[in-house]
C-alpha positions, 0 to 999 in steps of 0.5 A: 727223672727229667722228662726230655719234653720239660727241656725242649721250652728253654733249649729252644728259646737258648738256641734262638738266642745263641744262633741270633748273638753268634749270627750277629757276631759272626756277620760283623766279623766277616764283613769286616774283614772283607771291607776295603778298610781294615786299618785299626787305629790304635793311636792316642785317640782311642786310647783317650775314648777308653780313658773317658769311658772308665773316668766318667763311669767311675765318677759317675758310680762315685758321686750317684752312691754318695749323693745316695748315702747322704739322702738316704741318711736324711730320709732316715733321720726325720719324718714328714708328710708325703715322705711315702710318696717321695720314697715310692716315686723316687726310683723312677727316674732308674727306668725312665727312657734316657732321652726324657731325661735328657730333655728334662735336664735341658728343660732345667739346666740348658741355655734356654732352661728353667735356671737361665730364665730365673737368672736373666729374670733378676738380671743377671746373665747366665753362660752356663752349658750342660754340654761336656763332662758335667753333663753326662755326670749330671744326667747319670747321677740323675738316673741312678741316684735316686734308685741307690738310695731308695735300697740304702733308705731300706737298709737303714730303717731295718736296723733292728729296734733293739741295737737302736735302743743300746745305742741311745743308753750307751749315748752313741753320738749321731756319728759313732751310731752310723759308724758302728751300726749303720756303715756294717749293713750299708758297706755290704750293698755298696759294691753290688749297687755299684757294680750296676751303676758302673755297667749302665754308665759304662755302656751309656749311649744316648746321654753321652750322644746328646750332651758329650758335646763332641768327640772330646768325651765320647766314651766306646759304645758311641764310638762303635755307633760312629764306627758303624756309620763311617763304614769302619767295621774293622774299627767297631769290632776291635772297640767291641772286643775292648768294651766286652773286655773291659765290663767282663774285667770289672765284673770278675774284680767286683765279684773278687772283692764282693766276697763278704756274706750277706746279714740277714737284719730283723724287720721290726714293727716297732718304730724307734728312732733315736734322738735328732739334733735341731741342726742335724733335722734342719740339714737333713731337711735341706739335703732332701729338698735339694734331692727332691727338686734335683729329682722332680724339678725336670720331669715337672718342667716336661710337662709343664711346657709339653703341656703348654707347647702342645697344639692339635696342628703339633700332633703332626704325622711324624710324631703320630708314625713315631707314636704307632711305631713305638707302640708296636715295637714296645708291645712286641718286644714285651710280649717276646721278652715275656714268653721267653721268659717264661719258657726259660724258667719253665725248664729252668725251675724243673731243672732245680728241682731235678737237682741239675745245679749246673745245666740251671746255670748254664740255661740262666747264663744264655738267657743273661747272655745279652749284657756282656755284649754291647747293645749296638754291637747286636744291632750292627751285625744284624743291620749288616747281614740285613742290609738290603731289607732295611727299607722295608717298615714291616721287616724293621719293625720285626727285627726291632722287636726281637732285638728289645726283647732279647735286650729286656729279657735279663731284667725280666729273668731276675724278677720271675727266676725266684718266684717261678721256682718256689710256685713250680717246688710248692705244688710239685708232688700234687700236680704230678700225683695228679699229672697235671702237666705242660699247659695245663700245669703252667696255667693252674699253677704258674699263671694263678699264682704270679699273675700280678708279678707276670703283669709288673714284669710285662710293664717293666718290660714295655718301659724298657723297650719303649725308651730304648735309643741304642738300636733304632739309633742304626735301624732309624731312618726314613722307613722306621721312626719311634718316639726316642728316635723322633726326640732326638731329631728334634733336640739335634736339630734344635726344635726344643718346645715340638721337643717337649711335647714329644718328651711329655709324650714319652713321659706320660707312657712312661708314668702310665706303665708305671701306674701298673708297676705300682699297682698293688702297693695302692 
C-alpha cells in the first residue's frame, strides 16, 4: 500500500512545474492577443526559417554521425600512447558552454583566427569567413561529434572475442568484418544518437545568433528571440506552436522507426584485434589527428590567448559582476535542479515499487516536460508577466534560478532515475521492517549510496546552467550580466582579445567542474 505522504515530495515539485510551464504559456498567449499587433506572417520568409531550421538540423545530425563513425573506426583499429586521455577528454566539447565554442572556432577559423594568421604568414592571403551555413555546421559538428563517437568507440570494442576470432579464420577482409559484425551493433544506436543531436541542433540558439550572419539563416528558436524583442508576440506564439510541433513530430517518427530491440554484447577481458593494413593504420592515424586538432585546436588557442590577453586592469568590474552573477545564478539553479530531482524520484522510485507503472510515467513526463517547449518560449512568458520587476537584480537573479533549474532537471532525472530505483528496491523490505523512513530513510540509504553520483550530477548540473545563453539572452541587460551574456557583447561588438579572456574564464570553470565529473575514474 502507498502511503499519500511518499506522494506529497513529487506532486509538489510537478505542480510547481505545471503552474510554472502553463503560467508562462498562458501569459504569452494573452498578451498576445491583447498587443495592438496581431498580424501573423505566413509569408515565404517563415516559410524559408522552417526550411533552414530543419536542413541545417539535418545536415548537422548527418555529417556529426559520419564524422563520428569514421573516427570512432580508426580509434578502434589501432593503439597509442594517450588514446585513454583522448577518449576520456573527448566528450567535453558535448557540455561545454556553446559561446566557448563559438569563440573558439573563431580563435581557429575566423579573420583574425589562428588558419588566417599561418596563411598571411606564408604569404598568402586569406577571405575565408566562419559566418553563414558553414559556420553553424562547423560549430555543431564540433559540439556533437565528439560525444557520438565516443558511444560508437564503446560499441566497437565490445564486440565479443570470439566473433573476432571467427572473423580472422574465415579471413573477413576489413570491409566485410564491419559489415557483417560491426554495422549490426552500430546501426542499433545510430537512430537514438541521432534523435539527440537532431533536437540541440533543432533548437540551437546562440550559434545560430553568433555565426548565422543575418537573417538568411536564422532557424525558429532565434526567430521567436527577435519576435520577442520586436514586440511581436502573436508572431512568437505562432513560431512556438511550429517548433513544438516540429521536435514533437520528429520524435513520434524516430521512435516509429527506432523499433529494433537492443543486443545485449558480452564485454570481454581478453583484448583481441584483428590484423591491420600498413594503409589502413596509416589512414586511421591520419583520421584521428585530424579529429584531435579539429577537437583540441580551439580550446587551446582559448587559453592560450586568454591567458596571454589577461591583464590585472582587464579584470574590469563588468567582467567581475558578470562573474559573481554566474556564479550565483549557476550554483542556485544546481541546487533547484538537484532537490527537485530528488523529490521526484523519491515518489517516483515508491511508485515502482508499488507497481504504479503508469502514474511513474506520468510523474517522469512532467519532470521532462521542459524539452518539448522552447527554452525562449518559458523565458518570454515569464519576462512578459514580470515586466515591471525586471529592473530589480535581486528578482532576476531568483527567476534565473528557477528557470536553469527547470531547464537542467531532465538531464539530471535520466542520470539518478536508474540509480535511485534500484538503491530505494535493494533495502526496502529491511528499512520498513526496521521503519526507517522520510529523511532519515533518504539519508541512510539514498544519500550513502549515490553520494558520488549526487555530486557528478550537481556538476553536470552547474556546466549546464553556467553556459546557458538562451534566457539571460531576454532577462540580460543593465540590472543582470553573466559571463555567456558578457562574451556575447564582447564578440558582437568586436572585442575579441577581453573576448578571450572572458572565453578562457568560462573555459577554465567549465574544465574545473569537469575535474569533479571525472573524478572517480582518476
Amino acid at each position: 500500500m502507498l502511503n499519500f505522504r511518499t506522494l506529497i515530495p513529487g506532486i509538489s515539485v510537478a505542480s510547481i512545474i505545471l503552474i510554472m510551464l502553463g503560467t508562462a504559456l498562458f501569459s504569452l498567449w494573452m498578451f498576445a492577443l491583447r498587443s495592438d499587433n496581431l498580424s501573423i506572417y505566413f509569408d515565404n520568409y517563415l516559410l524559408h526559417v522552417i526550411v533552414i531550421t530543419i536542413v541545417q538540423a539535418s545536415l548537422s545530425t548527418i555529417l556529426a554521425i559520419v564524422v563520428a563513425l569514421l573516427m570512432a573506426k580508426a580509434l578502434s583499429l589501432v593503439t597509442f600512447k594517450g588514446k585513454t586521455l583522448l577518449l576520456r577528454f573527448m566528450p567535453i566539447t558535448f557540455i561545454l558552454p556553446t559561446l566557448v565554442v563559438v569563440t573558439g572556432l573563431l580563435s581557429v577559423y575566423g579573420q583574425q583566427g589562428l588558419i588566417a594568421k599561418i596563411l598571411c604568414f606564408v604569404g598568402l592571403s586569406s577571405s575565408m569567413s566562419i559566418y553563414g551555413l558553414h559556420g553553424i555546421l562547423l560549430a555543431h559538428i564540433f559540439l556533437n561529434f565528439p560525444y557520438a563517437c565516443s558511444l560508437f568507440y564503446q560499441t566497437l570494442v565490445s564486440v565479443p572475442v570470439e566473433h573476432k576470432q571467427l572473423a580472422a579464420q574465415l579471413n573477413f577482409s576489413n570491409f566485410n568484418y564491419f559489415k557483417l559484425i560491426e554495422w549490426p551493433l552500430l546501426r542499433r544506436q545510430i537512430f537514438p544518437i541521432a534523435t539527440l543531436i537532431f533536437m540541440l541542433c533543432f533548437s540551437s540558439f546562440a550559434i545560430v545568433l553568433a555565426l548565422g550572419g543575418g537573417p538568411k539563416y536564422t532557424t525558429i528558436e532565434v526567430e521567436i528571440y527577435q519576435s520577442i524583442r520586436n514586440f511581436e508576440l502573436m508572431q512568437a506564439v505562432v513560431l512556438s506552436g511550429l517548433q513544438l510541433l516540429c521536435c514533437l513530430s520528429f520524435m513520434w517518427l524516430m521512435q516509429k522507426f527506432n523499433r529494433v530491440k537492443r543486443v545485449n554484447v558480452q564485454f570481454t577481458e581478453v583484448d583481441y584485434k584483428l590484423p591491420v593494413s600498413k594503409q589502413l593504420r596509416r589512414l586511421s592515424f591520419a583520421i584521428i589527428a585530424i579529429g584531435g586538432l579539429f577537437i583540441f585546436t580551439p580550446i587551446i588557442t582559448i587559453l592560450i590567448e586568454g591567458i596571454n590577453a589577461f591583464q590585472l586592469s582587464s579584470f574590469n568590474s563588468g567582467l567581475k559582476r558578470a562573474f559573481y552573477y554566474s556564479m550565483v545564478i549557476t550554483f542556485g539553479s544546481t541546487i533547484i535542479a538537484i532537490v527537485f530531482a530528488v523529490l521526484l524520484l523519491w515518489t517516483n522510485s515508491r511508485l515502482l515499487i508499488a507497481q504504479q507503472v503508469r502514474w511513474s510515467n506520468r510523474l517522469m513526463l512532467v519532470g521532462s516536460l521542459i524539452l518539448a517547449i522552447p527554452s525562449m518560449v518559458l523565458a518570454a512568458g515569464l519576462f512578459l508577466l514580470l515586466f515591471e520587476y525586471l529592473n530589480n537584480a535581486v528578482f532576476i537573479c531568483l527567476l534565473m534560478i528557477v528557470c536553469n533549474g527547470l531547464m537542467v532537471l531532465p538531464y539530471i532525472l535520466k542520470n539518478l532515475a536508474v540509480p535511485i530505483y534500484d538503491v530505494t528496491l535493494r533495502y526496502w523490505q529491511l528499512s520498513q521492517s526496521l521503519n526507517i523512513s522520510g529523511i532519515n530513510h533518504f539519508y541512510l540509504i539514498e544519500y550513502s549510496a549515490l553520494k558520488p553520483l549526487l555530486a557528478k550530477s550537481m556538476a553536470f548540473a552547474a556546466i549546464l546552467s553556467l553556459g546557458d545563453f538562451g534566457i539571460i539572452a531576454l532577462f540580460g541587460g543593465q540590472a543582470v550580466t553573466t559571463l555567456p551574456y558578457y562574451l556575447y557583447e564582447q564578440l558582437s561588438h568586436y572585442h575579441y582579445q577581453q573576448g578571450m579572456v572572458t572565453a578562457s574564464i568560462l573555459l577554465l570553470l567549465s574544465f574545473s567542474l569537469l575535474a569533479v565529473l571525472d573524478y572517480d575514474r582518476t
